[in-house]
N, CA, C and O atoms as CSV, one atom per row, in Angstrom:
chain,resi,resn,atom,element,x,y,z
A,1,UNK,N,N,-7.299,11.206,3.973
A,1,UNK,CA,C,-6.096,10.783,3.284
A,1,UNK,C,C,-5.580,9.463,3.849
A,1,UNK,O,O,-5.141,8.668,3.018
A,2,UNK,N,N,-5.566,9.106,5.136
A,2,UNK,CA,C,-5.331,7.839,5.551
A,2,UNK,C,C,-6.531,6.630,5.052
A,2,UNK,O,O,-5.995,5.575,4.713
A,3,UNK,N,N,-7.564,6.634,4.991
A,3,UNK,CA,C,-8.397,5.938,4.267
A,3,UNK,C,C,-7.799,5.717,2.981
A,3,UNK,O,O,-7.656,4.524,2.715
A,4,UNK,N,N,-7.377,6.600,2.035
A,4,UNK,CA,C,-7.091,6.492,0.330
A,4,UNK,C,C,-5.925,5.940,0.642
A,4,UNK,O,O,-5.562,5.283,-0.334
A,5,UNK,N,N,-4.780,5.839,1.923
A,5,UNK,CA,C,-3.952,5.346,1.483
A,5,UNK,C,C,-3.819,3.525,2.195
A,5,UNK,O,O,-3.178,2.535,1.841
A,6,UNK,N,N,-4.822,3.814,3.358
A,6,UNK,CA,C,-4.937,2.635,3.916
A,6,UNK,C,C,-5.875,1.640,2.173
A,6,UNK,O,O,-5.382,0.597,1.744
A,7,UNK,N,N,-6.562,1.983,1.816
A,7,UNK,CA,C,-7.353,1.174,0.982
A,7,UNK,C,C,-6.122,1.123,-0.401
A,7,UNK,O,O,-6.703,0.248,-1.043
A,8,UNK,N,N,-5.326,1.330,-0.948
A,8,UNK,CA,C,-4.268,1.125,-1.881
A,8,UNK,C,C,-3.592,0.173,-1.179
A,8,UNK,O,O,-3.223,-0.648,-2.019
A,9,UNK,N,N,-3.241,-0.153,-0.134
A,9,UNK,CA,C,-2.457,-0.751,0.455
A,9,UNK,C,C,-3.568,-2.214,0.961
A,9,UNK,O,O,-3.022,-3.317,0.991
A,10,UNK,N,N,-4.636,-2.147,1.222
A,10,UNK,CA,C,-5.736,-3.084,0.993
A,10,UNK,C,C,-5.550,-3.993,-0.417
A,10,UNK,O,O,-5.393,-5.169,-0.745
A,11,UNK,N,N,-5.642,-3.001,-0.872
A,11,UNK,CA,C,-6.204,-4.062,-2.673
A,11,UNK,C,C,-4.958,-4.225,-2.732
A,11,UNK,O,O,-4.779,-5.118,-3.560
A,12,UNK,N,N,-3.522,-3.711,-2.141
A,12,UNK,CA,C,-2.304,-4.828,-2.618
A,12,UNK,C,C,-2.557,-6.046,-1.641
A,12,UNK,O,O,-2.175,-7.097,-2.157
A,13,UNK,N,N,-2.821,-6.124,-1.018
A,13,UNK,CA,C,-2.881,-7.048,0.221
A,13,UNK,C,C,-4.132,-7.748,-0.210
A,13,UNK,O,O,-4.041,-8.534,0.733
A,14,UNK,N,N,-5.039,-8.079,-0.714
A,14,UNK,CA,C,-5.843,-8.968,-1.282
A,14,UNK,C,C,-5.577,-9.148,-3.100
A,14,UNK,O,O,-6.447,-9.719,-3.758
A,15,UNK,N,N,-4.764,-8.799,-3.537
A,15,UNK,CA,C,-4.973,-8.984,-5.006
A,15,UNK,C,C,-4.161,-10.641,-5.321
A,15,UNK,O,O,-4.268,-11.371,-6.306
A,16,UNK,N,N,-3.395,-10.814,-4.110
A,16,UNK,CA,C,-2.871,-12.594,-4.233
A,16,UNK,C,C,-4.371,-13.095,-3.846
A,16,UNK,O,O,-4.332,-14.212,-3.328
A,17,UNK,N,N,-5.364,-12.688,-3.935
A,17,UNK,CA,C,-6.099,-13.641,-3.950
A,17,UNK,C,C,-6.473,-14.436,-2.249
A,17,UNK,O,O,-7.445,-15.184,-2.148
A,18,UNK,N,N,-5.417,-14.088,-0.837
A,18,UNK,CA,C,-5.652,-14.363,-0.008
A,18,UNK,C,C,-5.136,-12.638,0.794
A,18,UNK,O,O,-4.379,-11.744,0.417
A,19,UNK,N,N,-5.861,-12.797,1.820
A,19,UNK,CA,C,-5.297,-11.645,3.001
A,19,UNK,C,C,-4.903,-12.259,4.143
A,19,UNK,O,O,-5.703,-12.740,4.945
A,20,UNK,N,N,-2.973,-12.288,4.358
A,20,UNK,CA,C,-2.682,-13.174,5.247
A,20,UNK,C,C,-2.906,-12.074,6.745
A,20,UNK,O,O,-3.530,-11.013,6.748
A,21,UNK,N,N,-2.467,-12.469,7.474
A,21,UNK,CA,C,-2.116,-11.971,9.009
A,21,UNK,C,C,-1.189,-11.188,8.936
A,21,UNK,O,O,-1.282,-10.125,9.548
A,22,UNK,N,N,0.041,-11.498,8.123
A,22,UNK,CA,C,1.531,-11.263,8.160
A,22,UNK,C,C,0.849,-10.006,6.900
A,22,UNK,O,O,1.059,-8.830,7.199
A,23,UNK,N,N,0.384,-10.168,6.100
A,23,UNK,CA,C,-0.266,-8.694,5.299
A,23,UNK,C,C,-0.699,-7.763,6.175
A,23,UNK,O,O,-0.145,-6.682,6.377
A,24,UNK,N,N,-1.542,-8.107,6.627
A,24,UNK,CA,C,-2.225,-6.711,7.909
A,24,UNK,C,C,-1.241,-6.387,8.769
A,24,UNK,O,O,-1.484,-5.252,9.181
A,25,UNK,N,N,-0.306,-6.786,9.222
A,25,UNK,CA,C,0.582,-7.029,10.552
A,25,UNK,C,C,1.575,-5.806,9.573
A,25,UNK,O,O,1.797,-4.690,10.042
A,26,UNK,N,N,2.107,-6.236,8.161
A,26,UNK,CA,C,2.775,-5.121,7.414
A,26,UNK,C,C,2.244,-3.706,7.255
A,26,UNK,O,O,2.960,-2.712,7.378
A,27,UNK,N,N,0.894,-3.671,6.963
A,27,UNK,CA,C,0.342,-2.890,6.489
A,27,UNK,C,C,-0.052,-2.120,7.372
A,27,UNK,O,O,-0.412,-1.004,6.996
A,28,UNK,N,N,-0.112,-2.421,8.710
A,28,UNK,CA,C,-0.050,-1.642,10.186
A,28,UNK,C,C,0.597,-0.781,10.216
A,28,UNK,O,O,0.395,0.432,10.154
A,29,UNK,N,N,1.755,-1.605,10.353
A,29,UNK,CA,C,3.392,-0.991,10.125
A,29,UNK,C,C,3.257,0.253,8.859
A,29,UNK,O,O,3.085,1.437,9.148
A,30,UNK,N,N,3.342,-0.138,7.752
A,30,UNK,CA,C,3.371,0.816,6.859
A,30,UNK,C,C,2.613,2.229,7.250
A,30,UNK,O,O,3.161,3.279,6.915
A,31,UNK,N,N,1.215,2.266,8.035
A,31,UNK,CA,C,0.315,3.503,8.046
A,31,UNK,C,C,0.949,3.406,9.325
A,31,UNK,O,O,0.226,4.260,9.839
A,32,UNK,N,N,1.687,3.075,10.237
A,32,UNK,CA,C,2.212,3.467,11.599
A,32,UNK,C,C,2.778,4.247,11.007
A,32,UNK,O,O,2.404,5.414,10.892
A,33,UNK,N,N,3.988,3.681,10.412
A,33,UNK,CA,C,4.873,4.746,10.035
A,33,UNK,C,C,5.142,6.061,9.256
A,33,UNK,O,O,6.027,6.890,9.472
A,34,UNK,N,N,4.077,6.064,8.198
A,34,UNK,CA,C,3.863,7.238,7.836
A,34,UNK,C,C,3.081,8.066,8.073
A,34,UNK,O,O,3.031,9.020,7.296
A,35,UNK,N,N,2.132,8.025,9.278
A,35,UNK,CA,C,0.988,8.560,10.018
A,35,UNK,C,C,1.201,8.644,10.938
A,35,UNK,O,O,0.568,9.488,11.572
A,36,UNK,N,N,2.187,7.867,11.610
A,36,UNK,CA,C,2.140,8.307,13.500
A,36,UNK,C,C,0.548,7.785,14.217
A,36,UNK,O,O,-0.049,8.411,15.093
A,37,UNK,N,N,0.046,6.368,13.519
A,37,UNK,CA,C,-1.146,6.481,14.161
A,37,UNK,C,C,-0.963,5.858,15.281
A,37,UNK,O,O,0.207,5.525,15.470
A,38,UNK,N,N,-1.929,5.499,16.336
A,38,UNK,CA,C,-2.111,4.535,17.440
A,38,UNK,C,C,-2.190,3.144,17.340
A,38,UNK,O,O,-2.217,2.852,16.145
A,39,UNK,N,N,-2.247,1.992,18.169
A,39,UNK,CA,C,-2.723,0.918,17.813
A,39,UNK,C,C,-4.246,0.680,17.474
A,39,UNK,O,O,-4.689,0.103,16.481
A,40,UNK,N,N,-4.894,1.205,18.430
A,40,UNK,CA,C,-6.316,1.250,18.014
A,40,UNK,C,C,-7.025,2.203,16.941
A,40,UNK,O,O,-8.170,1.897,16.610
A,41,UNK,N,N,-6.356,3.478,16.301
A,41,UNK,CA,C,-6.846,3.640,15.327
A,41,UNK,C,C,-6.308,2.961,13.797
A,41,UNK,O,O,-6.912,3.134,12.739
A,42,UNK,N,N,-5.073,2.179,13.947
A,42,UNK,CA,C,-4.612,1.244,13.308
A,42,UNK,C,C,-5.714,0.445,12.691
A,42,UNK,O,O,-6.005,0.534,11.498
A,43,UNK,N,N,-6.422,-0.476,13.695
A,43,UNK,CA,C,-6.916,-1.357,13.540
A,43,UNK,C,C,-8.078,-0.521,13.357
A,43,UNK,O,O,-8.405,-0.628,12.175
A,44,UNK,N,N,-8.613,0.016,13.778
A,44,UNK,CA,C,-10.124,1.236,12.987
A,44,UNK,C,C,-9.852,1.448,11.677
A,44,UNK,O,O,-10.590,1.199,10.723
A,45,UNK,N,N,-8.409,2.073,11.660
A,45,UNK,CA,C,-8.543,2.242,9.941
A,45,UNK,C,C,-8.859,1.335,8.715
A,45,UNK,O,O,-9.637,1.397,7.763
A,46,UNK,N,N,-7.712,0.282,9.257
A,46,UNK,CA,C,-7.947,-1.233,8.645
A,46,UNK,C,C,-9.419,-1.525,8.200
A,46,UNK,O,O,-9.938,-1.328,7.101
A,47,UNK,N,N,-9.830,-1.925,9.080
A,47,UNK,CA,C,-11.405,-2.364,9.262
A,47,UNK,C,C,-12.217,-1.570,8.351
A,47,UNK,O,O,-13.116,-2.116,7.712
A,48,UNK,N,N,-11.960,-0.248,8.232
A,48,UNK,CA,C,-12.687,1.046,7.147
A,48,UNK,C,C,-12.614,0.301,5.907
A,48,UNK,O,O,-13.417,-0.216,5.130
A,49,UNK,N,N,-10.933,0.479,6.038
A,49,UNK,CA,C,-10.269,0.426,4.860
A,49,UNK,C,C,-11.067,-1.132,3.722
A,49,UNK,O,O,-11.367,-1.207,2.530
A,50,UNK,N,N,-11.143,-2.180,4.957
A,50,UNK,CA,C,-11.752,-3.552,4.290
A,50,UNK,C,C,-13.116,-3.007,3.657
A,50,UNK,O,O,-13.281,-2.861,2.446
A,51,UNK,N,N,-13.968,-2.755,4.535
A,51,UNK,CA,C,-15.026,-2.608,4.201
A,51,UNK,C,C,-15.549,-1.527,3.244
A,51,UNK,O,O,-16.677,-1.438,2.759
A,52,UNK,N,N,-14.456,-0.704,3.072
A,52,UNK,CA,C,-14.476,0.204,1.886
A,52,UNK,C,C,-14.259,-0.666,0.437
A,52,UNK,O,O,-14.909,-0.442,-0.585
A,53,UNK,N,N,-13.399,-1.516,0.546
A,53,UNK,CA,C,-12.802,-2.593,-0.470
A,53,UNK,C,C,-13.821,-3.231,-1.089
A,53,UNK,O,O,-14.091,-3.495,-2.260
A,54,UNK,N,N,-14.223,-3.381,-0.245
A,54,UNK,CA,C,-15.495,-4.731,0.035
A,54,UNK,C,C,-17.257,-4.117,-1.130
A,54,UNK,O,O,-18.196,-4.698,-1.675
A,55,UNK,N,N,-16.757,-2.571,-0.941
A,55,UNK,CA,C,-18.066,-1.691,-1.102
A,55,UNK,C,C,-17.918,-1.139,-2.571
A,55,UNK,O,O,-18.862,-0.880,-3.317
A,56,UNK,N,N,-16.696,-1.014,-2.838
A,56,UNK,CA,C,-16.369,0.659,-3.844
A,56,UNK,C,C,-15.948,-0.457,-5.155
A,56,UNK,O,O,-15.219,-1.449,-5.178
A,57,UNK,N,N,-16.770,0.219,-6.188
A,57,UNK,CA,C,-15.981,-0.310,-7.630
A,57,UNK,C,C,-14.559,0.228,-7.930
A,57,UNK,O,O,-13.890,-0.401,-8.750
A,58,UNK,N,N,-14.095,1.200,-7.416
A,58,UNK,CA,C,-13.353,1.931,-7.942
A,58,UNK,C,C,-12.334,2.202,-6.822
A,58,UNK,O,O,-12.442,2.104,-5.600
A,59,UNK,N,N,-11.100,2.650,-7.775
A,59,UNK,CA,C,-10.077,3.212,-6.404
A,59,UNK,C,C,-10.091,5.018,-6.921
A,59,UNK,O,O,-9.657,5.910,-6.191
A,60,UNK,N,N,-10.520,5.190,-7.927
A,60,UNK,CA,C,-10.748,6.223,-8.284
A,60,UNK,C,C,-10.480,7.608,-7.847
A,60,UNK,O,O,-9.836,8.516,-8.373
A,61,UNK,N,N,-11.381,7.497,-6.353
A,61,UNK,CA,C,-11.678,8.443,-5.353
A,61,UNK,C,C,-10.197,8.794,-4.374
A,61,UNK,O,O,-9.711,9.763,-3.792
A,62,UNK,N,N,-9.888,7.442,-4.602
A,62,UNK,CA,C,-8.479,7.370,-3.659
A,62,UNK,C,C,-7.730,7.946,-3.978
A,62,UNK,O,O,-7.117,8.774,-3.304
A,63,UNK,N,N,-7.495,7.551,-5.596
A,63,UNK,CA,C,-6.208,8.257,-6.264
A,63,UNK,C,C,-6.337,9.188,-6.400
A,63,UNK,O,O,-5.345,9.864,-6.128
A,64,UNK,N,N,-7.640,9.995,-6.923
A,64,UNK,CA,C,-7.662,11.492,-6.880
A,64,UNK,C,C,-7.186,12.063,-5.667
A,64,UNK,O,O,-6.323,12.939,-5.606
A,65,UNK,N,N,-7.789,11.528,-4.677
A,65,UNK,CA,C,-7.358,12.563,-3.359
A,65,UNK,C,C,-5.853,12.622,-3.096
A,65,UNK,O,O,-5.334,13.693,-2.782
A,66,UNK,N,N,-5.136,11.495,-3.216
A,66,UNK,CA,C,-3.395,11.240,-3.120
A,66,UNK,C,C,-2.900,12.198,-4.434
A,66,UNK,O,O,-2.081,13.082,-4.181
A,67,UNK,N,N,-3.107,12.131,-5.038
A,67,UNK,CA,C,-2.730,13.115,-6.139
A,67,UNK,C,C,-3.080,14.216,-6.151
A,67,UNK,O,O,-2.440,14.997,-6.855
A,68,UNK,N,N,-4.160,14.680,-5.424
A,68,UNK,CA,C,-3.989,16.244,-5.039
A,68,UNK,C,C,-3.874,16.636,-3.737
A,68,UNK,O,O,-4.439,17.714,-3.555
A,69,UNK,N,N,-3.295,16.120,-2.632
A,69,UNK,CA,C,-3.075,16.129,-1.377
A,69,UNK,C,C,-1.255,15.432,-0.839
A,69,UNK,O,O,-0.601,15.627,0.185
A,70,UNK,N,N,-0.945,14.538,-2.195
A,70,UNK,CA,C,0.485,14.069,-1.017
A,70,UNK,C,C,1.384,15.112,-1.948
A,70,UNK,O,O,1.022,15.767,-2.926
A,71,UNK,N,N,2.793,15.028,-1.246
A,71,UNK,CA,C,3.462,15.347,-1.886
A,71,UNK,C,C,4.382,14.178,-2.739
A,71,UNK,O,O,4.199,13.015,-2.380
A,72,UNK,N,N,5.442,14.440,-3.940
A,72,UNK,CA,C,6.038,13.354,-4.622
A,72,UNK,C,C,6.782,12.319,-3.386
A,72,UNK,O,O,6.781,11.098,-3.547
A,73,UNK,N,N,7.259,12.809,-2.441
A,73,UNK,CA,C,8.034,12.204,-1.325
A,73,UNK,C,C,6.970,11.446,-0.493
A,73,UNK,O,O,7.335,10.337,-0.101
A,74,UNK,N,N,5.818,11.811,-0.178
A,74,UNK,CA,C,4.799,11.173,0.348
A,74,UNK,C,C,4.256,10.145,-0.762
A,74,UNK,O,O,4.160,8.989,-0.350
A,75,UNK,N,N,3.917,10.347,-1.978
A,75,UNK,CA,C,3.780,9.085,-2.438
A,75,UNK,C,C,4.748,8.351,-2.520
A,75,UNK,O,O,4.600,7.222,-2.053
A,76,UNK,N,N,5.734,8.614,-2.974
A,76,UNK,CA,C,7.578,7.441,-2.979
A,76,UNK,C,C,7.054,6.883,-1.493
A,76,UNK,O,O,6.498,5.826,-1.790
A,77,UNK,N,N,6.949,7.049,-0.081
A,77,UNK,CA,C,6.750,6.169,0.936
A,77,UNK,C,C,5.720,5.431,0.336
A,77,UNK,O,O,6.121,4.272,0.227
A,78,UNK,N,N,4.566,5.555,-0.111
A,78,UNK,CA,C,3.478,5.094,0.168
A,78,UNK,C,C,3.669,3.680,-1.034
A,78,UNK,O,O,3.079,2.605,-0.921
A,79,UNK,N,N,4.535,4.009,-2.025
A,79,UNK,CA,C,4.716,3.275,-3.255
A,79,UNK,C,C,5.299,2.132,-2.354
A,79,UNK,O,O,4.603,1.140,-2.138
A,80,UNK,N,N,6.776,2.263,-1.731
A,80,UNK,CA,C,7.650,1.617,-0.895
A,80,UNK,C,C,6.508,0.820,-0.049
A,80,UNK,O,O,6.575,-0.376,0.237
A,81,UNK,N,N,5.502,1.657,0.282
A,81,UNK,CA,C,4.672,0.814,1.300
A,81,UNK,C,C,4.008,-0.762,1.059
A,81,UNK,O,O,3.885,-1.857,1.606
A,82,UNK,N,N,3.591,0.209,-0.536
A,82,UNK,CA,C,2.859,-0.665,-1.634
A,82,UNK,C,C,3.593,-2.224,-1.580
A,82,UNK,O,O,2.967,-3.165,-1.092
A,83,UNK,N,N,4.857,-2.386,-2.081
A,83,UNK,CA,C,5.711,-3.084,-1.865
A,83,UNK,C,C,5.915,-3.963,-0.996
A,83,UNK,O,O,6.124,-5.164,-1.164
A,84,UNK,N,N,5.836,-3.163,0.276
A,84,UNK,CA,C,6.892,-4.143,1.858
A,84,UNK,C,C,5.182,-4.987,1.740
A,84,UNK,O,O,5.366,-6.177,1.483
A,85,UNK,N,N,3.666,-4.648,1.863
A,85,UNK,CA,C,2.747,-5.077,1.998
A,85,UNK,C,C,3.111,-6.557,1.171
A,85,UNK,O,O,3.066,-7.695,1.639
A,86,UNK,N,N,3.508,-6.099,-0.310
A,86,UNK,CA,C,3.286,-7.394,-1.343
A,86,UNK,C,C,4.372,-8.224,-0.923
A,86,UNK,O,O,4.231,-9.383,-1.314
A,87,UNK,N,N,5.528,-7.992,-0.178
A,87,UNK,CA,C,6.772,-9.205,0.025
A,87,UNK,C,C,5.938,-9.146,1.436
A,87,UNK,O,O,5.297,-8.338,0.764
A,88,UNK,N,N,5.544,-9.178,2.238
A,88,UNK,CA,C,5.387,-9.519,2.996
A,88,UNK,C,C,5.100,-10.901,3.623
A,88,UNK,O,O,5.036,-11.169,4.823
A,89,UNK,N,N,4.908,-11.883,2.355
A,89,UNK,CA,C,4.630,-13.655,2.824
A,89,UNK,C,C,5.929,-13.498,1.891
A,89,UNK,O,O,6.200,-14.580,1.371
A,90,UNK,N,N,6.694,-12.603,1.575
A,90,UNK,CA,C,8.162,-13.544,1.395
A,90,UNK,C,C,7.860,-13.996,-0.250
A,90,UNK,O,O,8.692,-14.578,-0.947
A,91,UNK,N,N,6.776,-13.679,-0.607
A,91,UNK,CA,C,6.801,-13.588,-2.353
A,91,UNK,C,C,6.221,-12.637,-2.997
A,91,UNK,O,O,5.503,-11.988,-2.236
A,92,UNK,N,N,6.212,-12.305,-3.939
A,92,UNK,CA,C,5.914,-11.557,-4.676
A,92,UNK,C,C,4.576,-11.805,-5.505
A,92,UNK,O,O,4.562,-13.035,-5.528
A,93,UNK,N,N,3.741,-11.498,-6.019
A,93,UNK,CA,C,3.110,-12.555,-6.813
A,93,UNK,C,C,2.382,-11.289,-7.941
A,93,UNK,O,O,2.054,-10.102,-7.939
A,94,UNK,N,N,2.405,-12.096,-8.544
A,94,UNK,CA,C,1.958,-11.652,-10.493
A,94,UNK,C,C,1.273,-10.332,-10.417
A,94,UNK,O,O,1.698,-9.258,-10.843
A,95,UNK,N,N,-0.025,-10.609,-9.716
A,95,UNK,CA,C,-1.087,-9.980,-9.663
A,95,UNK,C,C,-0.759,-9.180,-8.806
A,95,UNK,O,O,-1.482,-8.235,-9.122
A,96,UNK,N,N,-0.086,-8.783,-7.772
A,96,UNK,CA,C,0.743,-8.196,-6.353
A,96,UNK,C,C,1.469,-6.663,-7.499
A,96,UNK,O,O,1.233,-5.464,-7.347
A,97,UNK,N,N,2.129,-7.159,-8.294
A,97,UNK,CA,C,3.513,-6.518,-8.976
A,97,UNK,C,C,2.760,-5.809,-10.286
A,97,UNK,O,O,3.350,-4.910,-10.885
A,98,UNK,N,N,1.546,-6.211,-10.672
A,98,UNK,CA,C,0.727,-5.772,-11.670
A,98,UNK,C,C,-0.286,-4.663,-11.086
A,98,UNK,O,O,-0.420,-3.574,-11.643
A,99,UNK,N,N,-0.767,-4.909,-10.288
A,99,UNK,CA,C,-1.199,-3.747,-9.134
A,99,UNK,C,C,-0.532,-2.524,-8.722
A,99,UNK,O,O,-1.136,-1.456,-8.613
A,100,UNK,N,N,0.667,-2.666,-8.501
A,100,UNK,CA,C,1.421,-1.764,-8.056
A,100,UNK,C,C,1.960,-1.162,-9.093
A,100,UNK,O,O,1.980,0.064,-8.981
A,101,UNK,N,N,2.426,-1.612,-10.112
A,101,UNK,CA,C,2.556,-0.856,-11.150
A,101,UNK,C,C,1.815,-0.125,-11.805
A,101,UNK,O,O,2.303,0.752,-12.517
A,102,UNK,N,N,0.270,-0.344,-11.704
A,102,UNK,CA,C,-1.102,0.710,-12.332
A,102,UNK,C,C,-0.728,1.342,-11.671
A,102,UNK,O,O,-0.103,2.269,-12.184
A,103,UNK,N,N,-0.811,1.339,-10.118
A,103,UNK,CA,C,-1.067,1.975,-8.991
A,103,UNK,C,C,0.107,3.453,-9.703
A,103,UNK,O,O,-0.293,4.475,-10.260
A,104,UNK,N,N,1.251,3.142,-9.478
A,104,UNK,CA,C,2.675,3.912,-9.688
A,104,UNK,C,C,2.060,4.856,-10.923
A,104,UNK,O,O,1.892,6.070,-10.815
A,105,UNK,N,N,1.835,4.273,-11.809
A,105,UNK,CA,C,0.950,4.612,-13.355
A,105,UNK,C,C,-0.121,6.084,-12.662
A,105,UNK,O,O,0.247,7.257,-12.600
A,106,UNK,N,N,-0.955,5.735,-12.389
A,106,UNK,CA,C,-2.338,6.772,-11.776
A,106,UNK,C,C,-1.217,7.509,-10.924
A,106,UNK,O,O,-0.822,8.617,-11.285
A,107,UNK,N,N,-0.853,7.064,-10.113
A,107,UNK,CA,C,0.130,8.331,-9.273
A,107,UNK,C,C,0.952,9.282,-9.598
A,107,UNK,O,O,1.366,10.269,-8.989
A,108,UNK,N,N,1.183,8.751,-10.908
A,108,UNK,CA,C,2.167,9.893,-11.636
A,108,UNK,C,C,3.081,9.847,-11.461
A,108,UNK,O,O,3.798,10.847,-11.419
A,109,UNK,N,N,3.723,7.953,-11.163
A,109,UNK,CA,C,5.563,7.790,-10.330
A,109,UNK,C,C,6.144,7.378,-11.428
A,109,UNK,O,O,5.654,6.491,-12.128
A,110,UNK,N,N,7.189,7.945,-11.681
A,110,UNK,CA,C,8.127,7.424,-12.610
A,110,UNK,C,C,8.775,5.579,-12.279
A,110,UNK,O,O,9.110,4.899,-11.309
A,111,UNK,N,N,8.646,5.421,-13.879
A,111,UNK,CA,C,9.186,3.950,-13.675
A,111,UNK,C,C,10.658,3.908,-12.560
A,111,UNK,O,O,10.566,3.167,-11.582
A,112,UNK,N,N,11.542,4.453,-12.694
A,112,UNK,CA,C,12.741,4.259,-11.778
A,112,UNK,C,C,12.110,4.618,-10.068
A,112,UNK,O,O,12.493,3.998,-9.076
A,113,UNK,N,N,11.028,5.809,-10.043
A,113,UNK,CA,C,10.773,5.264,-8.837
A,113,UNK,C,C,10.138,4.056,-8.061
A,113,UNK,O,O,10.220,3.726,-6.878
A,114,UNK,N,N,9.314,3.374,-9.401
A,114,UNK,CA,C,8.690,2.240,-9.046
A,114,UNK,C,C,9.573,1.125,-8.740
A,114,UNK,O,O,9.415,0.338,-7.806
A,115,UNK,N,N,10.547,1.115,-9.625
A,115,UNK,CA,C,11.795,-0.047,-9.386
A,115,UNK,C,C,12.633,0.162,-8.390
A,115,UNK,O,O,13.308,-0.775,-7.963
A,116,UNK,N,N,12.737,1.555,-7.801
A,116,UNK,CA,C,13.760,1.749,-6.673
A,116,UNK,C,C,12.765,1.379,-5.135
A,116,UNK,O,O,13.094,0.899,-4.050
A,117,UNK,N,N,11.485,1.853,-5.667
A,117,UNK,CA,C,10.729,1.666,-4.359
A,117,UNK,C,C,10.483,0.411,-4.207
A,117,UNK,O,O,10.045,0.091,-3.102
A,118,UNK,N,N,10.659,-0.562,-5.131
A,118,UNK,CA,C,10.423,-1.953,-5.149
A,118,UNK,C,C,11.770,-2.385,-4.406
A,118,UNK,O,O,11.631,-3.262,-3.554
A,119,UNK,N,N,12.991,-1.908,-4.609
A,119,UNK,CA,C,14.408,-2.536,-4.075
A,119,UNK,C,C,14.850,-1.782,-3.227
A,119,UNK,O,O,16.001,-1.863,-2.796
A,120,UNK,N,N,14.012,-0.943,-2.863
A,120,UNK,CA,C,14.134,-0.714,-1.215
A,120,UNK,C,C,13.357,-1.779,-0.037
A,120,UNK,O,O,13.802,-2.284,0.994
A,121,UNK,N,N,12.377,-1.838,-0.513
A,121,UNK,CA,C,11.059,-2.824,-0.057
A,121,UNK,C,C,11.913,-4.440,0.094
A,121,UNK,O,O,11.941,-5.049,1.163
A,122,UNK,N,N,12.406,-4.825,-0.864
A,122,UNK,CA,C,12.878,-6.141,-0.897
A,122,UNK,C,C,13.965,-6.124,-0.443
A,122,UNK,O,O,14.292,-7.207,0.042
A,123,UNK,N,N,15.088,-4.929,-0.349
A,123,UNK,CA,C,16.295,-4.795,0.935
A,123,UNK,C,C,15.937,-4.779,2.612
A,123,UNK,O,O,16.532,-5.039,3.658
A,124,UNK,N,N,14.606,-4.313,2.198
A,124,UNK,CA,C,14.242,-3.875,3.792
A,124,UNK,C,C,13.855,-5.450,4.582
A,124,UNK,O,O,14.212,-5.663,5.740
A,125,UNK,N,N,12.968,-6.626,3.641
A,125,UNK,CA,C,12.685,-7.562,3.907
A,125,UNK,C,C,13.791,-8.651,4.283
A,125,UNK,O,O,13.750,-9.480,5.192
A,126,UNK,N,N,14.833,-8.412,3.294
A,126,UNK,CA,C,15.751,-9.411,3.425
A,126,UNK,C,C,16.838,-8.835,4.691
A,126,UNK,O,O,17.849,-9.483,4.963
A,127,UNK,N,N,16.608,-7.977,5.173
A,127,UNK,CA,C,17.486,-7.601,5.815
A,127,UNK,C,C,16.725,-7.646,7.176
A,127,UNK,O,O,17.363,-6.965,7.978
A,128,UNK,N,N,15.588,-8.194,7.760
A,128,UNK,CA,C,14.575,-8.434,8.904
A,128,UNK,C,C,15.342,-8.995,9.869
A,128,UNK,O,O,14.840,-9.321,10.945
């Protein structure tokens, strides 16, 4: 389950087309916090997570498993996660916000949670 959610949080973090520092550095953060992981399996997961990206046509596998394994409150973090990843260079971008919205879509999140988890994400940033 940390793989399916580390790799959702991947393809937001490459869908601008670049993967900054300040992306991974978020996206740490994000599976710190809802996993309780270590620093070094942090960076293990990551690394999976790329090279899973790198490998798989599909997120397919991912979403199935999050959809029959989280609960609605566990995905709402993970959506929020979705988010803090995409503001994380401080913009937003097209392809970032189009992602996350399939994403919300396959998860089975209601539009108001997608928009609230989005303006939590962008309170949390502006408020750094």
């Amino acid at each position: 389950m940390h793989l399916a959610a580390a790799a959702l949080l991947i393809e937001v973090a490459k869908s601008d087309h670049s993967l900054d520092r300040v992306e991974i550095e978020r996206l740490q953060a994000v599976l710190a916090r809802d996993w309780g992981l270590g620093e070094q399996d942090l960076t293990d997961l990551v690394e999976v997570a790329k090279d899973a990206s790198e490998t798989s046509v599909s997120l397919h596998e991912h979403i199935d498993l999050i959809n029959r394994n989280f609960s609605p409150q566990r995905k709402f973090s993970l959506l929020q996660g979705l988010w803090q990843v995409a503001c994380a260079d401080d913009q937003i971008h097209h392809h970032e916000e189009a992602l996350i919205r399939r994403l919300a879509d396959l998860l089975y999140m209601s539009h108001t949670d997608f928009i609230r988890s989005k303006h939590l994400a962008l309170n949390a940033q502006s408020g750094r």
